[in-house]
Structures are given as structure tokens and as C-alpha cells.
C-alpha positions in Angstrom: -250.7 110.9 8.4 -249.2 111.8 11.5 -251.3 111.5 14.3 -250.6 112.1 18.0 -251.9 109.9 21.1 -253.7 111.4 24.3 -250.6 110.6 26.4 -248.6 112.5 24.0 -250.9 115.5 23.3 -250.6 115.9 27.2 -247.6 118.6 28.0 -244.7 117.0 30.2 -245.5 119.2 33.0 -248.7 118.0 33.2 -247.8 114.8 33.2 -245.3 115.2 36.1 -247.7 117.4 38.2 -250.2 114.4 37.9 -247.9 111.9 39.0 -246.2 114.1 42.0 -250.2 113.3 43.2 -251.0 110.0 42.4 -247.2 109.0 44.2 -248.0 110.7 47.3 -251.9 109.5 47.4 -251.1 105.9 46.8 -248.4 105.5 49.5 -251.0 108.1 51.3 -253.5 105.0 50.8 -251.2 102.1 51.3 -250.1 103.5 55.1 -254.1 104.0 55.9 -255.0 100.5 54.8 -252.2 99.1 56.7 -253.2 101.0 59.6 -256.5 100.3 59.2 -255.2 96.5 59.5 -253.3 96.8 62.7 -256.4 98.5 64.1 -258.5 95.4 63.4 -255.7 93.0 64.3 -252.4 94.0 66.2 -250.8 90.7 65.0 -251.0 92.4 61.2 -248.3 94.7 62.3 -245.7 91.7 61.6 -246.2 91.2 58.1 -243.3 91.3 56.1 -243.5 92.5 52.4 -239.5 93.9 52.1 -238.8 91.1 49.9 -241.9 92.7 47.6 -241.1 95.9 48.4 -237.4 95.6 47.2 -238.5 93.7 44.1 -240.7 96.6 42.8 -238.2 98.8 43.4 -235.4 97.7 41.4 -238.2 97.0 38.7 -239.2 100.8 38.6 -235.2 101.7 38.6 -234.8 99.3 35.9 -237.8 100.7 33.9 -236.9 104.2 34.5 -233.5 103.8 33.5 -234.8 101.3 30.3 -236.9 104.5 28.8 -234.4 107.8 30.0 -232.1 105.7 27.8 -234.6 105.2 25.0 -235.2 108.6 25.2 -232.0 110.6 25.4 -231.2 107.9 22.2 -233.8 109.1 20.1 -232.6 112.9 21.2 -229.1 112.3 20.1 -230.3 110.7 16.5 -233.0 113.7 15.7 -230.1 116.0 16.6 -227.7 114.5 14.5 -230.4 114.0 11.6 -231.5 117.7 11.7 -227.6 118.9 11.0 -227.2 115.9 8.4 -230.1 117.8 6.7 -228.5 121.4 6.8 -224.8 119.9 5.5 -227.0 117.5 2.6 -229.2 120.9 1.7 -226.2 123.2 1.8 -224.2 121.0 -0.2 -226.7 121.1 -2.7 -227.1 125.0 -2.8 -222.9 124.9 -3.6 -223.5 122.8 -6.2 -225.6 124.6 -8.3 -222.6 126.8 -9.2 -221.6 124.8 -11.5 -224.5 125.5 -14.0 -224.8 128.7 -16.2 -226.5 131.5 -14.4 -229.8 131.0 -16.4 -230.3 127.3 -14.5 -228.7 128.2 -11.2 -230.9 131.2 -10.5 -234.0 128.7 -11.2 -232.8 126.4 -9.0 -231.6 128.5 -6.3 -234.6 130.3 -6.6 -236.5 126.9 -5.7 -233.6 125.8 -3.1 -234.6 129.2 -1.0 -238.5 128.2 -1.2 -237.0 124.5 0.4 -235.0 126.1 2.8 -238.4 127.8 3.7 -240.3 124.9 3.9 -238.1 122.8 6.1 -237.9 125.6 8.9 -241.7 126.6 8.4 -241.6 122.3 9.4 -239.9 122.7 12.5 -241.4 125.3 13.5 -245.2 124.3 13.5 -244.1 122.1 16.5 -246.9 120.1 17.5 -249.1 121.2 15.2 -249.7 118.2 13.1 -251.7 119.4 10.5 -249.0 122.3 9.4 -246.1 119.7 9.8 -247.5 117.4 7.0 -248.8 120.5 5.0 -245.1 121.7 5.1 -243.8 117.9 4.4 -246.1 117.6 1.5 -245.1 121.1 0.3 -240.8 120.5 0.9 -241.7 117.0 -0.8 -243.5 118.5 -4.0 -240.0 121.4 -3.7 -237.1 118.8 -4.3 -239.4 116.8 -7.0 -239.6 120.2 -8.9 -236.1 120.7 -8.1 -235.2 117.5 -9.0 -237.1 117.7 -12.7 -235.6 120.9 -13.4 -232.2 119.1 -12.9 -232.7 116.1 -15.4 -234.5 118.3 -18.0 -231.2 120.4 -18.1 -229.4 117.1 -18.1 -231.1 115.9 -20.9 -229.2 118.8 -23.1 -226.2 119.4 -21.2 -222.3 118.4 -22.3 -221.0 118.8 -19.2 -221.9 115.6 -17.6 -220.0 116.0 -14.6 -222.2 118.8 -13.8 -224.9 116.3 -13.3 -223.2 114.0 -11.8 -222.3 116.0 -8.9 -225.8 117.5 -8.3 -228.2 114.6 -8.6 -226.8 112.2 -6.1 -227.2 115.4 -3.0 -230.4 116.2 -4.6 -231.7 112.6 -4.0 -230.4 112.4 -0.5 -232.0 115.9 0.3 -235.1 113.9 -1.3 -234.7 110.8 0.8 -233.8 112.0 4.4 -236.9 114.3 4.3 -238.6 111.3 5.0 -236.3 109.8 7.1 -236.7 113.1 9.7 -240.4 113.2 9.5 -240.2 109.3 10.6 -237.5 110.1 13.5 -239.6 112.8 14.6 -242.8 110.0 15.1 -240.5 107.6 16.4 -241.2 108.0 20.4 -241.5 105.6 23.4 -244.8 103.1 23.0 -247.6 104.7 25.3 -247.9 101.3 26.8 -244.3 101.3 28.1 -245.3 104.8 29.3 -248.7 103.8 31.3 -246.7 100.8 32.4 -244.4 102.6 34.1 -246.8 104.9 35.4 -248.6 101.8 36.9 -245.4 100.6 38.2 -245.1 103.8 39.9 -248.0 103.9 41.5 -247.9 100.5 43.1 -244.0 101.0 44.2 -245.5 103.7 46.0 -248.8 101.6 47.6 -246.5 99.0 48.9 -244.3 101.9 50.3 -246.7 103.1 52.7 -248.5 99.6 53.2 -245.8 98.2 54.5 -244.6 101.8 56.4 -246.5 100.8 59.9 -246.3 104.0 61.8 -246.4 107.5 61.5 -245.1 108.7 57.8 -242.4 111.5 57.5 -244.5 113.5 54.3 -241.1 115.5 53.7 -239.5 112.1 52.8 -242.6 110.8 50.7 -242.3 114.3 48.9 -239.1 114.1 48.3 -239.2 110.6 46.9 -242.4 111.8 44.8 -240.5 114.9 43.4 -237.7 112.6 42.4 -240.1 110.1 40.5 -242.0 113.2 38.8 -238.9 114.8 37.7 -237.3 111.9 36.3 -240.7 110.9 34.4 -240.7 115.0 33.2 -237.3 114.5 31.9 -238.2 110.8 29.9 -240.7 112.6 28.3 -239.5 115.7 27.5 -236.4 114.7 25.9 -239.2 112.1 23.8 -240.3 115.0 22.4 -238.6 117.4 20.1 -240.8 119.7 19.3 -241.9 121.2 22.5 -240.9 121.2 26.0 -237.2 122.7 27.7 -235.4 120.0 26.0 -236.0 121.1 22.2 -234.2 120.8 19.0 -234.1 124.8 18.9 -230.1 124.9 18.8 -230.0 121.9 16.3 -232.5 123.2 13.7 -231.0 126.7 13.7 -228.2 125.4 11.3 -231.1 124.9 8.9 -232.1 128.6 9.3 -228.6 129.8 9.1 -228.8 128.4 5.4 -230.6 131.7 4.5 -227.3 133.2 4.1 -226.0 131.3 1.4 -228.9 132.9 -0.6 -227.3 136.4 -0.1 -225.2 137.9 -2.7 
């Protein structure tokens, strides 16, 4: 059963909002302890933590670019996946031609209710409990479908018939699954709370070792950076919601209605 995490039941906005704060109040914290330092002893002023400084830094630009890549990866194969599904299904659909009207009305009659299922699947977004009543339901379609097909086989001549059908019928069958596991496939949720650490500590040794006065329209700016490249990493994570959806993608799958029409 598909379940989702805390981190990942939070929307992308959210996420982003909350660490535009947390970025500005640790280097917000860093630059008041280090103040608080000099205060108590002037000779604190001359500590040196570039070196540290620099370090963290290229760690969180290595980390950010490590899961925008992961990300934007697992876009690319859901997108691909989702039209795979609506060239394997439509293939199907044409084959069923080849039968005698009396078993390609049955099975186009079932074909339409798959069809049906699949987008009623995308389309309950992050409801979990509708997507796996909708897998269940698509799953129990193309084993009926698939029944119907060796039952006719069984007493049909015309074996070429069946062997043309069966083999699109089993990959409709078998990258079912294969979606539904692309879909739970997402970055870990301690790569994501790393980085959020890692983020937060970047910024704390920012304004620890920022001595003087801080310039809060740079510090925002390098906030609203951090936020929006976080709000990016884990919007294109997720499919199913967000600005960066699978809407254009799983149209082809809607667009299979038409091949229904006569």
C-alpha cells in the first residue's frame, strides 16, 4: 500500500516558505552570537572560519545539485512512462480489430472501462486511497480483459489473431505496475532533511563569521535563492501536484477516448 511521509504530505510551497525563515533566522542567529563574542572579547573579532565557511558551501552546491538532478531524472522517466502507457493501450485498442465483431465489442467495451480507470488514477493526485482503489480496479480490467482473450483463443483458427493481441495485452498488464512504482519512487526523506540541515548551518556560519553590520537585502536574496531552488527539487519530485505536473503527459491517455468513437 502506498503510503506517503510527513515531509511529503507537506505542499512544496510550504516547504520553501519555511525554509526562506529558518535561512534568514540562522544566519540572523550566527551574526548575534558572533557579535555577542566580540562584545565579550574584542580579540574574537579575528577568528577565521573561511576555510569552514567555503567547505559548507560547496557541500550544499554539491547536495543541491545531487537531488535537482535526481529529481528532474525521475520527471523525465514518469513522463516518458505515462506516454509508453497511452502508445501500449492504444495499440491494444487497434488490435482488437482483428476479431469478429461479437468479441471486439466485448473487449472494447472493457478497453473503454481501462481507459477510465487509468485517467480516474492520475487524476486522484495525492489521494492515496483512490490511487490504489483505481490500481486495484485497472488491475482486476486487463485480467478480465486478458481472460476474455485466451477463452476466445482456446476456439479460434486464426492464430495470428492471438498472437498479435496477447503480447500488448501483457505489457498493458505489466507496466501498470511499473508506473504505480515510478510514481512512489521519490528522493529518500533523509537526503531531504539532510539537506535542509545543511542549509541551515551554511547559513549559521554565514552570519557567524559576518562580524559587522549585515546587508538583510543580500541575506534575502541568498535565502530566496535557497528556497526557490529547494521548491523546484521538490516539486519536480512530485508528479501529482504542484506547477511541475504530469498534466500535458497524461492527456495522451485521455485523448484515447477517441478511438472509442465510431
Amino acid at each position: 500500500m502506498l503510503e506517503l511521509s510527513l515531509l511529503q504530505m507537506t505542499t512544496a510551497l510550504f516547504i520553501a516558505i519555511i525554509i526562506f525563515i529558518l535561512v534568514l533566522l540562522s544566519y540572523w542567529a550566527g551574526n548575534f552570537l558572533r557579535m555577542r563574542a566580540i562584545k565579550r572579547d574584542p580579540e574574537h573579532a579575528k577568528t577565521d572560519i573561511k576555510a569552514i565557511n567555503g567547505m559548507l558551501i560547496g557541500l550544499l552546491g554539491l547536495l543541491l545539485a545531487f537531488t535537482f538532478s535526481m529529481s528532474n531524472s525521475r520527471y523525465d522517466d514518469r513522463r516518458h512512462l505515462i506516454v509508453e502507457v497511452s502508445n501500449i493501450i492504444g495499440t491494444t485498442i487497434l488490435r482488437t480489430d482483428m476479431y469478429p465483431d461479437s468479441i471486439r465489442n466485448i473487449l472494447r467495451s472493457e478497453l473503454r472501462n481501462y481507459v477510465e480507470s487509468r485517467i480516474a488514477f492520475y487524476d486522484a493526485r495525492r489521494d492515496v486511497e483512490k490511487t490504489m482503489s483505481e490500481f486495484r480496479k485497472a488491475q482486476a480490467l486487463s485480467a478480465k480483459i486478458w481472460r476474455i482473450v485466451v477463452d476466445y483463443s482456446k476456439k479460434d483458427d486464426v492464430t495470428t489473431r492471438t498472437a498479435q493481441l496477447m503480447p500488448s495485452i501483457n505489457e498493458m498488464i505489466d507496466i501498470t505496475s511499473t508506473r504505480l512504482a515510478s510514481s512512489e519512487a521519490t528522493i529518500p526523506d533523509s537526503i531531504m532533511y539532510f539537506l535542509f540541515i545543511l542549509c541551515m548551518c551554511t547559513s549559521f556560519l554565514m552570519g557567524y563569521d559576518h562580524g559587522s553590520k549585515v546587508e538583510w537585502t543580500i541575506v534575502m536574496g541568498f535565502a530566496l535563492a535557497l528556497a526557490a531552488t529547494i521548491f523546484s527539487i521538490v516539486d519536480l519530485d512530485r508528479p501529482r501536484s504542484g506547477l511541475i505536473n504530469m498534466d500535458g503527459p497524461a492527456q495522451k491517455i485521455v485523448e484515447l477516448r477517441e478511438m472509442f468513437e465510431e
